[in-house]
N, C-alpha and C positions, 0 to 999 in steps of 0.2 A: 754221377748224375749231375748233371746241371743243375743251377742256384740261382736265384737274384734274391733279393730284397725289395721287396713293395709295400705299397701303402695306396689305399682307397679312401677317396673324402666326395664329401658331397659336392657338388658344384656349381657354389652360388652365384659367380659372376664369372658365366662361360665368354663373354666376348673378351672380357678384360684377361681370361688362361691362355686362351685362345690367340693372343695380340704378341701376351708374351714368351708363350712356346714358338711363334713364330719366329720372333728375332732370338730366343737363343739356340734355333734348331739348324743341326745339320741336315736336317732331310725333314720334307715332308710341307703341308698335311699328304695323308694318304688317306684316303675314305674307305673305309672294309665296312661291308655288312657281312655281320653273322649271327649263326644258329645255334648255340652251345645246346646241347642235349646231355643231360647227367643221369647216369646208370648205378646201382648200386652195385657198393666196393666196401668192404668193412675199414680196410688199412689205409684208404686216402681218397682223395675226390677222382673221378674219370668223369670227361665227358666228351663228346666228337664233337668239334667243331667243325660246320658247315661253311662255307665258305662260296661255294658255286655246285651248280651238279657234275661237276669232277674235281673239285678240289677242296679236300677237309685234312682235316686234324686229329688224330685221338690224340687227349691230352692226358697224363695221370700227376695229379699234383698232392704233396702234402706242405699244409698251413695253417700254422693256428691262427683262430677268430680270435683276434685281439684290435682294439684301435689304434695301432701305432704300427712302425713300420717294422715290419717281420722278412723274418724269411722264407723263402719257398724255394723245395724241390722239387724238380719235375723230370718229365720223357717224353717226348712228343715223335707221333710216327705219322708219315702224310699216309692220302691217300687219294687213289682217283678216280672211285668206288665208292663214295659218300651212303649209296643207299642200302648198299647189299651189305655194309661195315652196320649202318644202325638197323638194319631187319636181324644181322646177328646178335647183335650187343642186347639190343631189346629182348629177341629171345632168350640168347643165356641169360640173360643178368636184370633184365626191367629196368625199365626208366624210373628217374625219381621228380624228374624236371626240367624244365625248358627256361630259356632264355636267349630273347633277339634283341641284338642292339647294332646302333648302325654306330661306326667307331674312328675319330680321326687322329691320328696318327703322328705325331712328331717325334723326330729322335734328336736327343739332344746328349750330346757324349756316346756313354755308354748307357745311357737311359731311354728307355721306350716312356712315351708321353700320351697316355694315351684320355682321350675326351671323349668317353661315350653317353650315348642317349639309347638307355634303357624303357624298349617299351614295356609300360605299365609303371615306371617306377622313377625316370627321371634321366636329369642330367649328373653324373660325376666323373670324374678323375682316377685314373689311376698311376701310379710311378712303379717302372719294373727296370731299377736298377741293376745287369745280367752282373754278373761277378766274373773278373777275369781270371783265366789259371794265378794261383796264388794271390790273389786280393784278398784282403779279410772281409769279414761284412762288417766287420768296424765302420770301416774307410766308404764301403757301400754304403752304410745308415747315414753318413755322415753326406754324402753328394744328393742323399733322397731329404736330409735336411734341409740343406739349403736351395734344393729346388722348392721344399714346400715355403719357405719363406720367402723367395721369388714370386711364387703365384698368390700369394698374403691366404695359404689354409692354413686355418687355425685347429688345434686341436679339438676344439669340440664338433670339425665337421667332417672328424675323421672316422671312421667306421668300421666295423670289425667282421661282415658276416659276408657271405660273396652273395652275388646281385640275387643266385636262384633260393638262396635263403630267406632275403626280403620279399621277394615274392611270393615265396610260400605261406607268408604271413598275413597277405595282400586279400582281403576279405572277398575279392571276386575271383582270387585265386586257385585254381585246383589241379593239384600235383599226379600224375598217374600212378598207381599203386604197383 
């Protein structure tokens, strides 16, 4: 199963991340809008990502909610069936939640950069350090450091819960059962 290490913080000063994923990026911005839709799973998170009306994601990740940088596994299977994959998924399994944000994109190393703008909830950051065959996530925590010290995030605007978690907390918020 594929691995990275990541890490989520809030994002107080997007033009000044912004300026500098630019110059240390190999690639990019790339602008993706998407649709995460999250279904109930006991053993880990799932949700499709939406991507166009023929092109999504099912994603299955496990992560612990912690603020610092962590690891995550995952599986990702395309599809080019976006609608008839969520009228299943919804059926067997129910939604638990939604989330859209429009997401730009730098890659810098082995590092996905990613600046999203979450509706309802803001602007943040995230670092998805991928792990190469045999890399430790030592040496991974370690290049997701010093990217955060790069973009000057500080610990305390690091955050532990994923975007649909905060939103479900969001008092005009309502999650479907």
């Amino acid at each position: 199963m594929p691995a990275n290490v990541e890490i989520k913080a809030i994002l107080r000063n997007r033009p000044t991340v912004e300026a500098i994923a630019a110059r240390l990026s190999d690639s990019g911005p790339e602008i993706i809008h998407q649709h995460d839709i999250f279904f109930r799973c006991e053993t880990a998170r799932l949700k499709l990502r939406i991507l166009g009306p023929a092109r999504a994601e099912l994603i299955r990740y496990e992560r612990s909610d912690v603020a610092e940088v962590r690891s995550s596994r995952y599986s990702i299977a395309h599809t080019t069936d976006p609608q008839v994959l969520l009228d299943i998924l919804t059926q067997t399994l129910g939604q638990t939640g939604s989330v859209k944000k429009t997401r730009t994109l730098y890659l810098i190393g082995q590092t996905r950069v990613h600046l999203d703008q979450v509706d309802g909830l803001g602007d943040f950051t995230e670092l998805e350090v991928v792990l190469r065959p045999g890399q430790s996530e030592a040496d991974a925590k370690n290049i997701a450091a010093k990217l955060l010290s790069h973009f000057g995030i500080e610990h305390q605007h690091l955050i532990a819960e994923a975007y649909v978690d905060l939103l479900a907390r969001q008092p005009s918020h309502t999650t479907t059962p």
